[in-house]
N, C-alpha and C positions, 0 to 999 in steps of 0.2 A: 504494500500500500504506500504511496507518496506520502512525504514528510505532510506535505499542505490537508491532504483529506484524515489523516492519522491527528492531529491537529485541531483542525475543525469537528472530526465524531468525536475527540473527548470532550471539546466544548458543550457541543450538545446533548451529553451523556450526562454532565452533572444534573442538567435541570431536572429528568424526572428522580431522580436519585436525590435532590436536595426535597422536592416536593414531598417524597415518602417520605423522609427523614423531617419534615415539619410536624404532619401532628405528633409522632414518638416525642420530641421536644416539648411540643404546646401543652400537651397534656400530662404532662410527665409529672408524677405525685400531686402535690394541690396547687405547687404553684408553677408558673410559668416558667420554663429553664429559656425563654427567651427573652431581649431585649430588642424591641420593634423598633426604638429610635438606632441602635447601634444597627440594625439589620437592615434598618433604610437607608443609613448611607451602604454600607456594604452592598448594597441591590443596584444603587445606582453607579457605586464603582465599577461594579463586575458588567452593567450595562456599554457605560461609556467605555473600560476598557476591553469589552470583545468589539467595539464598531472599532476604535483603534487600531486595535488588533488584527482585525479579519484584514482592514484595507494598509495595514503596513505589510501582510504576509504576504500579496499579491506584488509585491518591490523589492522583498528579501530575494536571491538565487536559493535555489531549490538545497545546494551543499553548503551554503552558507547556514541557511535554516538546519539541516542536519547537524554540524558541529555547535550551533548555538545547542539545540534539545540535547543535544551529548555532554557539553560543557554543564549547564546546566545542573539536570539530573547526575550526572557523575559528583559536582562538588556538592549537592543537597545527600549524595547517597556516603560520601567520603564523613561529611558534617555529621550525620545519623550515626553513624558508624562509631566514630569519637567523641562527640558529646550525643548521647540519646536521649 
């Protein structure tokens, strides 16, 4: 699968997966384990930065994009590793 469509179905993978994961939260013993003002900006971050996003991925080179996801995920995987 290209770096770009690999990219793009995780994006879209999280929303129903965040949705399930809403009521477990909402209702979670009596009181709310949410906070709706903190999850409102969080909603409009994660908005503005996938329109960002989608239209800078279309500008990145396809190996250029590669070794970003590789740098990346390798220094988050190197980080977990040594401090967990």
């Amino acid at each position: 699968m290209p770096q770009r469509n690999a990219n793009a179905n995780s994006i879209v993978a999280i929303l129903p997966i965040a949705l399930a994961a809403l009521p477990i939260y909402y209702f979670r013993q009596r009181s709310a384990g949410i906070d709706f003002r903190v999850a409102l900006f969080l909603v409009i971050g994660s908005v503005v930065g996938a329109y960002l996003g989608a239209r800078l991925l279309k500008q990145i080179p396809d190996r250029q994009l590669k070794l970003a996801v590789v740098l990346i995920l390798g220094t988050v995987g190197i980080k977990e590793l040594l401090f967990p």
